[in-house]
Each structure stands twice: as C-alpha cells, then as structure tokens.
FIPAKE-653653 format. One line per field, with one value per residue (C-alpha): residue number from 0; residue in one letter; x, y, z. Coordinates in pm, 1 decimal, always signed. Each point is the difference from the previous one (the first is absolute). Example, Ala and Ser with C-alpha at 12.3 -4.5 7.8 and 13.67 -1.06 7.14 Angstrom:
<atoms>
n [0,1]
res [A,S]
px [+1230.0,+137.0]
py [-450.0,+344.0]
pz [+780.0,-66.0]
</atoms>
This chain:
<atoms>
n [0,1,2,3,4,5,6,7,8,9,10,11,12,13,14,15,16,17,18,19,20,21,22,23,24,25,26,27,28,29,30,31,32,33,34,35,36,37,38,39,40,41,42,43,44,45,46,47,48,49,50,51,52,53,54,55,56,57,58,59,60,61,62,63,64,65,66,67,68,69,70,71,72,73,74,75,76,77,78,79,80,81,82,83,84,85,86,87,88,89,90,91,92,93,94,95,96,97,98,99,100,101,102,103,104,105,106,107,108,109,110,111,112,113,114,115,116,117,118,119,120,121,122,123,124,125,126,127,128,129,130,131,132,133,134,135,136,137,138,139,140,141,142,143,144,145,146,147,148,149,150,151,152,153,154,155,156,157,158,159,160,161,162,163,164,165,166,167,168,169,170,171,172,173,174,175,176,177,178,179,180,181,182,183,184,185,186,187,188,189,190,191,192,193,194,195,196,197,198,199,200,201,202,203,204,205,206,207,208,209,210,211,212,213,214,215,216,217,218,219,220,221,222,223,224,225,226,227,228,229,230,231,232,233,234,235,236,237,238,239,240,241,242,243,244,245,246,247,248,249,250,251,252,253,254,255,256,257,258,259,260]
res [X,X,X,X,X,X,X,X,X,X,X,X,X,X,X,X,X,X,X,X,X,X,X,X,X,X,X,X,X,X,X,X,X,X,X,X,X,X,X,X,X,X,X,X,X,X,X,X,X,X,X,X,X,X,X,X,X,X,X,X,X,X,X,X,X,X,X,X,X,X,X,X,X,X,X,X,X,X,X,X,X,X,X,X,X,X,X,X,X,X,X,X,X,X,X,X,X,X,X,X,X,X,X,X,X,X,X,X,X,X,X,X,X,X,X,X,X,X,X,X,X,X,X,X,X,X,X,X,X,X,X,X,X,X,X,X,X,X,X,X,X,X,X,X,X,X,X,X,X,X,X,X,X,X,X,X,X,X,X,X,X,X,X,X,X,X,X,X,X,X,X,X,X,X,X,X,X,X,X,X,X,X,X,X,X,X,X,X,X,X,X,X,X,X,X,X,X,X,X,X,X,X,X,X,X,X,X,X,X,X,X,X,X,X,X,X,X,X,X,X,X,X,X,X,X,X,X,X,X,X,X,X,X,X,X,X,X,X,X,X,X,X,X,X,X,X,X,X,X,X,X,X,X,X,X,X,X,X,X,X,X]
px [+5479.0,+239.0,+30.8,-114.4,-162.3,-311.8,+117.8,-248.2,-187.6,-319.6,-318.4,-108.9,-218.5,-320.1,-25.1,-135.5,-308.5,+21.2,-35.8,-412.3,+49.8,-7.9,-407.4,-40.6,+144.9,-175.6,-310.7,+90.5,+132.0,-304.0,-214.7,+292.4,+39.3,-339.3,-23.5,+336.5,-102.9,+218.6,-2.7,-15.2,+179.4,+269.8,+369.6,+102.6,+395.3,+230.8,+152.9,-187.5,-67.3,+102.2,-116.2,+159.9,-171.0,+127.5,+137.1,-302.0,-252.4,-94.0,-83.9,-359.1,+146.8,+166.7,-330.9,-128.3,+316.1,-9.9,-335.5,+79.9,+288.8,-190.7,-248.4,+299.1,+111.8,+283.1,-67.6,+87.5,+30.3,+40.6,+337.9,-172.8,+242.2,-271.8,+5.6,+339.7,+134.2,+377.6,+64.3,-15.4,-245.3,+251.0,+240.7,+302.5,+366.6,+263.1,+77.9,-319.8,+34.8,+90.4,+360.6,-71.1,-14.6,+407.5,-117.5,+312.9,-46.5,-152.9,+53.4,-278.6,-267.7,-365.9,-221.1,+193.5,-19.8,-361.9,-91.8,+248.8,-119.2,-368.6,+223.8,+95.4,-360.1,-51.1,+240.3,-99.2,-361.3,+112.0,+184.7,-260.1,-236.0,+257.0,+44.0,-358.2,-123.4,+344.0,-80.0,+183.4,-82.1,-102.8,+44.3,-176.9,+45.6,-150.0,+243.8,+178.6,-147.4,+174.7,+342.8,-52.6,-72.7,+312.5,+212.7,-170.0,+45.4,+362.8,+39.2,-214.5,+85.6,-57.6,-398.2,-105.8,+2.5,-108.2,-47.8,-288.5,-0.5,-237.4,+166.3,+268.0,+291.0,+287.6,+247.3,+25.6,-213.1,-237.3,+201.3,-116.8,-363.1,-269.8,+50.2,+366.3,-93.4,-136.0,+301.8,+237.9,-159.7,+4.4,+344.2,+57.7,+285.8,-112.2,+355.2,+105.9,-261.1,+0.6,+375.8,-84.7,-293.6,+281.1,+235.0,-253.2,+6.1,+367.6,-206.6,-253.2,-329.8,+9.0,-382.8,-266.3,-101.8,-264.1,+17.9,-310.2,+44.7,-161.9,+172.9,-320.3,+72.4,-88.9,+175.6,+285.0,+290.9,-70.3,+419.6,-6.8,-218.5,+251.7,+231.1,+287.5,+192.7,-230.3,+112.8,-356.2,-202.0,-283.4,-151.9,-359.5,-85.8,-375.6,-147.0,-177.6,-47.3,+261.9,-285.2,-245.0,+258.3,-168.4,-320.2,+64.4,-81.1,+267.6,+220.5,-196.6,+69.5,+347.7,+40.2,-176.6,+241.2,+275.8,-123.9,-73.9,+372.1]
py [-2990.2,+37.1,+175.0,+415.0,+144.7,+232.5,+364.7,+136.2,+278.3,+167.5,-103.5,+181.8,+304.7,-124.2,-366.6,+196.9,-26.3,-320.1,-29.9,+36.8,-373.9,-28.0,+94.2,-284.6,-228.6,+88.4,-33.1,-356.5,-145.6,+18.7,-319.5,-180.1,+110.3,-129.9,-331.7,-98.1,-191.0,-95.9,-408.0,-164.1,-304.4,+199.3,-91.8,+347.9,+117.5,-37.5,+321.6,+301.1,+291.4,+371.9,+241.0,+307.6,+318.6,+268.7,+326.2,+229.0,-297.6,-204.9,-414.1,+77.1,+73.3,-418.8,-120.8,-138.3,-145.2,-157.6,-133.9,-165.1,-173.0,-111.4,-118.4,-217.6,-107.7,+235.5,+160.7,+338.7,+327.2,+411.5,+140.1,+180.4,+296.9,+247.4,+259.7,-67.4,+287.2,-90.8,+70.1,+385.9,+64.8,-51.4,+196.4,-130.2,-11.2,-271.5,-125.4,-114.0,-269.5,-358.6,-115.4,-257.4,+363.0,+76.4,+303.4,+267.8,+293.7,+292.5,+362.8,+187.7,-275.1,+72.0,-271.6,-270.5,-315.8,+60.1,-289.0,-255.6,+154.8,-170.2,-354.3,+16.2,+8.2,-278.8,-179.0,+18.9,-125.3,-301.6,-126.8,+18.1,-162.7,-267.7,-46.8,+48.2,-288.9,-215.3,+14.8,+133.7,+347.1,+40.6,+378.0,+192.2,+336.9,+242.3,+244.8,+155.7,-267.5,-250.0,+152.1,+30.4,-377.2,-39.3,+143.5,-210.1,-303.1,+103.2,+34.1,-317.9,-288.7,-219.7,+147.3,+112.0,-300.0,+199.1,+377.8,+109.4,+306.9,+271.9,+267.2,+55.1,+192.2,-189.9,+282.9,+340.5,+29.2,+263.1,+136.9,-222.2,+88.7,+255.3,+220.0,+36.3,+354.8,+30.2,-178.4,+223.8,+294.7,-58.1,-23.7,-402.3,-117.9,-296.3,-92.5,-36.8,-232.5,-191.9,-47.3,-117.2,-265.7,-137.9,-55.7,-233.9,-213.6,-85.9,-245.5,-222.0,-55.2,-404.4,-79.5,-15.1,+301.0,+38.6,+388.4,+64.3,+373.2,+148.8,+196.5,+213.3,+88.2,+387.5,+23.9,-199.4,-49.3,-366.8,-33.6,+139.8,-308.2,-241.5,-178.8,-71.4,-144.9,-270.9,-336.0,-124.1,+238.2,-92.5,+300.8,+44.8,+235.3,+108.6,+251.4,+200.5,+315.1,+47.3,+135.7,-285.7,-259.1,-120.1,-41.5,-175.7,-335.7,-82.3,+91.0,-159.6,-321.9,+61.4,+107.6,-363.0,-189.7,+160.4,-82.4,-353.4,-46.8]
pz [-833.8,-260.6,-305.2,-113.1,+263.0,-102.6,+87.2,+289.2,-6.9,+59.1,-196.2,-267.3,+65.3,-238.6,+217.7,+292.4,-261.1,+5.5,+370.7,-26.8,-100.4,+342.9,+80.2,-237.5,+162.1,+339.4,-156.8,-220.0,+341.1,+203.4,-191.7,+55.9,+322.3,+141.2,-210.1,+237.1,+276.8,+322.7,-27.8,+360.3,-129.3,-148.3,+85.2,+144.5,-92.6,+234.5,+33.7,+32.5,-218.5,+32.2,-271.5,+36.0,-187.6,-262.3,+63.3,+127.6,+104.9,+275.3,+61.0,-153.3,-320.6,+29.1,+119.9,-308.8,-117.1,+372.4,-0.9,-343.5,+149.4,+304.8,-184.3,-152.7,+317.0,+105.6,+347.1,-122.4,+224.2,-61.6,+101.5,+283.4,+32.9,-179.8,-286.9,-195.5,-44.5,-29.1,+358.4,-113.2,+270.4,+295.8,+106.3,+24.7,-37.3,-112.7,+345.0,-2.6,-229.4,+123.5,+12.7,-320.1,-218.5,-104.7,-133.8,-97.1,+245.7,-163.2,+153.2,-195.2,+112.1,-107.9,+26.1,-243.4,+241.0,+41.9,-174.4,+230.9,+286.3,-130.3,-117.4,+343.9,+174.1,-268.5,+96.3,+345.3,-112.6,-204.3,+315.1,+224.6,-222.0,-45.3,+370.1,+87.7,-244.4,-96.8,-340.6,-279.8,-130.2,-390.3,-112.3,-287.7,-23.8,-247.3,-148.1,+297.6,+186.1,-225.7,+69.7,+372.6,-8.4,-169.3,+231.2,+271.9,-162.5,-35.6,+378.3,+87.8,-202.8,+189.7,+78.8,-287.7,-230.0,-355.8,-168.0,-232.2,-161.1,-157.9,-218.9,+270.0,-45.7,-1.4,-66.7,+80.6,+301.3,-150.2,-300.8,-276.5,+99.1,-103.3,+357.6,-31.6,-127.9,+390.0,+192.8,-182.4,+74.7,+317.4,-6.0,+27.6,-108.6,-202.5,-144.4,+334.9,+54.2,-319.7,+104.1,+361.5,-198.7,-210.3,+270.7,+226.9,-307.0,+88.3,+235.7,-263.0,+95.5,+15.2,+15.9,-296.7,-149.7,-244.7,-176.1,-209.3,-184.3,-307.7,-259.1,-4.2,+398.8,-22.9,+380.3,-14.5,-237.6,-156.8,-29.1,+374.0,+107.1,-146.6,+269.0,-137.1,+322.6,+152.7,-93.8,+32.7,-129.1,-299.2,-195.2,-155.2,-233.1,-1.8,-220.9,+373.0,+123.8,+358.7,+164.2,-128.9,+72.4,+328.6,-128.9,-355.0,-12.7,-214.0,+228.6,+296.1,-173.7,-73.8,+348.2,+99.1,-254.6,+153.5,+401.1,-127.6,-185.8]
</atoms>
C-alpha cells in the first residue's frame, strides 16, 4: 500500500459501548441461519476451510459463520486447538518456538512469544489437514485468529492458498487494543513485540487476503487492522461490532465474496 499510513492506536474508550451491537447481531443471524440449506447438487470448493476463533473463544463461537459457508458449498472446519487464549495458558520459554521464528533473544522473557508458540500448533494443524486430504487450506481467522492465520499463510504458501480476516490486529500484537492496559501490567513488553511483527513483514505475504475492519471496533485499533505490507491484500470497511463480526451477515457475505474471488 502506498501513501499516509493511519497512526495506530488503541480504540477509543466510549466504542466498548458500542460493542452490545454485537447481541444484535446474534439474535438477527439466527432466521438467516435456518432458512440456509446444504444443497446436495452443490459444486463443493476445492480447498477446505479453517476458521480460526478470537482471542478468549473457542470453534463454537465460528460455527454459524461455518454452517453459512457450508451451506454455500465450502467444506469448512474449526481450528481444533481449543480456547484461544494467545498461547498465555502454556508455559513456556523461547526455545520453544519453531526454527521459522528469528525472534531477537530477550533476557527478561515473560510470556511475549506466547502467541507464536499457538501459530506454531497452527501451523502444525494446517499441514496435516493438507496432507491428510491434498487439498488446499482456506484460513479465516477472527481477530487474533485472523493474525495467527496470517502468519501461517506466511510460512505455507504454497498450502494455504488465501487469508480472511475479522477485526485482526495487524500491528502491534496487543498494543493497539482495548486489553493493552492488562498486557502492560503484566509487564509485556509490547514494543518489543510490535518491533518483532514489523520485522516478519520483511518476508510479504504473497497469497489473497481479504481484511474486513470497522472504524467502530471498540477492541481493536481500526489503523492497527490495516496491512500495509501485503502486496495482495483487499480491505472492507463495515460499520460492525469486533465481537459481532462473526455473526453479521454482512460480513458473512463479504466473507463469501471474498472465498468466491
């Protein structure tokens, strides 16, 4: 992307308001929901879904978004690797990361490759499910789901064949969002991992990617959610709650556009 870049930084305290949107959108998406019906005849997709959930939820918070899309004719799965919780729920260390992390060594570690610890079990996931079915993998990911599918795509490119995202961070790892307040407190050094982000974009993510964010995000930065490094990348701009992201139909059908482009 060229031209000014839109300065990140957390959202505004008074969206977080705006997040009840959300309980609307639940409720709106059910009718929809059940009039979908799974056609026989359909032409499925040839490559195969992964939805990968938000910070803090699980593969039944994807499953509507899922069943939409199967009822479209994508074969679409859950991440299967739980509760994301960023990877915060393991102990761990740097050595345990994979050899594709070139991570600067950090003496005072606590806890900041938590979240490529999880894009590594990801990683391992998408590769199976490539083997196990020779088909290319599709990922959507939700917020921090989003940017772990990112970072798989990065390291697959020849698997994973396109990128949707929800409201994910782009930038920052967790400082342009509304629990940076908690990461810092805990003594995270979030410029240190903003800086590690940045430097993985020195290698371009070369598939599709399709970025949907809203300005009215109360959890994420909008300007975080902007990729300004993928040569490929298409944003949307949708007027949506981040937490009623997977369950607006708008963004289902944007989200459909983008799987059938």
């Amino acid at each position: 992307m060229h031209g000014t870049h839109p300065t990140p930084r957390p959202p505004k305290r008074h969206l977080l308001f705006k997040e009840s949107r959300a309980a609307i959108d639940f409720a709106s998406m059910w009718p929809a929901l059940v009039s979908e019906r799974v056609l026989s005849s359909l032409e499925r997709s040839e490559s195969l879904v992964i939805v990968g959930p938000g910070f803090g939820s699980g593969d039944s918070y994807t499953l509507p978004l899922r069943r939409f899309l199967d009822a479209k004719g994508y074969d679409c799965e859950g991440w299967g690797l739980g509760t994301n919780l960023g990877g915060n729920d393991i102990e761990h260390t740097q050595s345990d990361l994979s050899d594709r992390w070139n991570f600067a060594h950090r003496a005072n570690f606590n806890g900041e490759a938590a979240v490529p610890l999880m894009i590594d079990r990801l990683y391992e996931r998408v590769l199976k499910r490539h083997q196990e079915t020779d088909r290319k993998i599709t990922l959507i990911g939700w917020s921090l789901g989003g940017f772990m599918a990112r970072e798989v795509a990065r390291d697959l490119p020849d698997t994973v064949d396109r990128v949707v995202t929800l409201g994910s961070p782009v930038i920052g790892g967790p400082k342009y969002t509304a629990v940076a307040g908690v990461f810092k407190q805990r003594g995270t050094d979030m410029d240190w991992i903003e800086e590690e982000i940045k430097q993985r974009e020195e290698r371009p993510i070369t598939q599709p990617i399709t970025a949907i964010y809203s300005k009215s995000d109360g959890i994420v930065g909008w300007q975080a959610a902007i990729d300004h490094y993928s040569p490929r990348v298409r944003h949307i701009e949708m007027d949506v709650a981040h937490l009623g992201m997977g369950f607006n139909r708008g963004v289902w059908s944007e989200v459909l556009a983008a799987l059938k482009g």
